[in-house]
N, C-alpha and C positions, 0 to 999 in steps of 0.2 A: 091349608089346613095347619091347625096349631100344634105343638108338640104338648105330650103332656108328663109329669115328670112325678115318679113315686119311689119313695125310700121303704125301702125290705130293711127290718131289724133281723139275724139271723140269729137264735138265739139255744143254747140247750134247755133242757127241763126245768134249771134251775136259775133260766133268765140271763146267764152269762151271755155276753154278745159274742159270736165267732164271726172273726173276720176271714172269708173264703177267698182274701187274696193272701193273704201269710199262713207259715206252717204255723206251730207250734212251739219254735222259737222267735218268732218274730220273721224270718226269713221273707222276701216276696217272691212269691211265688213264680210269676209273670215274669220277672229280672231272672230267676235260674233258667228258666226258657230260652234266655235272649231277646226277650223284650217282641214288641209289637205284636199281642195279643192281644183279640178285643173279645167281649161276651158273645157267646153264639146262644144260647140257653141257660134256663136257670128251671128249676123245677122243686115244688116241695110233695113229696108224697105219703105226709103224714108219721114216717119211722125216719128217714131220712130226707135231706134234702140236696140236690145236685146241680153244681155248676161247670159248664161246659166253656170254655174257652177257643178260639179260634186264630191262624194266625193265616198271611196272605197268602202261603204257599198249603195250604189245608193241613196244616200241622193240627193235631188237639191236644187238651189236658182238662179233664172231667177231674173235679174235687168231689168226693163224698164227703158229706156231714151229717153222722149220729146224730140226730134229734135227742134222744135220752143221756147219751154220755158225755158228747159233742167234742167225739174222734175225728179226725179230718184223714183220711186217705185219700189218694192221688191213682190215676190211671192217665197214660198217655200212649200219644201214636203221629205215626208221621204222613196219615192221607184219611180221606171219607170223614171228615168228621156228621154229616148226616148220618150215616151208617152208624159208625162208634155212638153216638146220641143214641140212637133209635135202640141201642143195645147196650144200655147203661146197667142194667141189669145185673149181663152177664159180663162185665168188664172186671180184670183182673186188678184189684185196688190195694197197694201197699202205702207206709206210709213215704216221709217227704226221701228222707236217706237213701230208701231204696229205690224211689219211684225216677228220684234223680242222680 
């Protein structure tokens, strides 16, 4: 079976592109973790869009992105990231300063 490959523009209301691997100053995100983080999820749900990250020992870090303003806040945790996914919801999101 062939792989198939599709690029997501992530963008605010006003087209700007937000890149959901850097904060808001440039920062990578992934590198303040400590690297070896791969995608676990991504989801858009019309107000917001969220990406979920994963690393080998089930570390997470779930990005929020404002669709309207195109705020980017951070929520992390050091196990379940199924769980933390499934409850993205109710996840405590600051931004990059505090989250890290």
């Amino acid at each position: 079976m062939g792989s198939i490959t599709t690029k997501v523009k992530i963008g605010d209301e006003d087209e700007n592109v937000i890149n959901p691997m850097r904060d808001e100053t440039g920062h990578n995100i992934l590198e303040a973790l400590g690297g070896g983080y791969g995608l676990y999820a991504a989801l858009y749900d019309g107000t917001d869009t969220y990406v979920c990250y994963q690393d080998k020992n089930d570390r997470w870090m779930i990005t929020k992105i404002n669709n309207a303003t195109g705020l980017v806040t951070y929520a992390k945790g050091d196990s379940d990231t199924a769980t933390a996914w499934s409850n993205r919801l109710s996840q405590t999101y600051a931004d990059y300063s505090t989250t890290f």
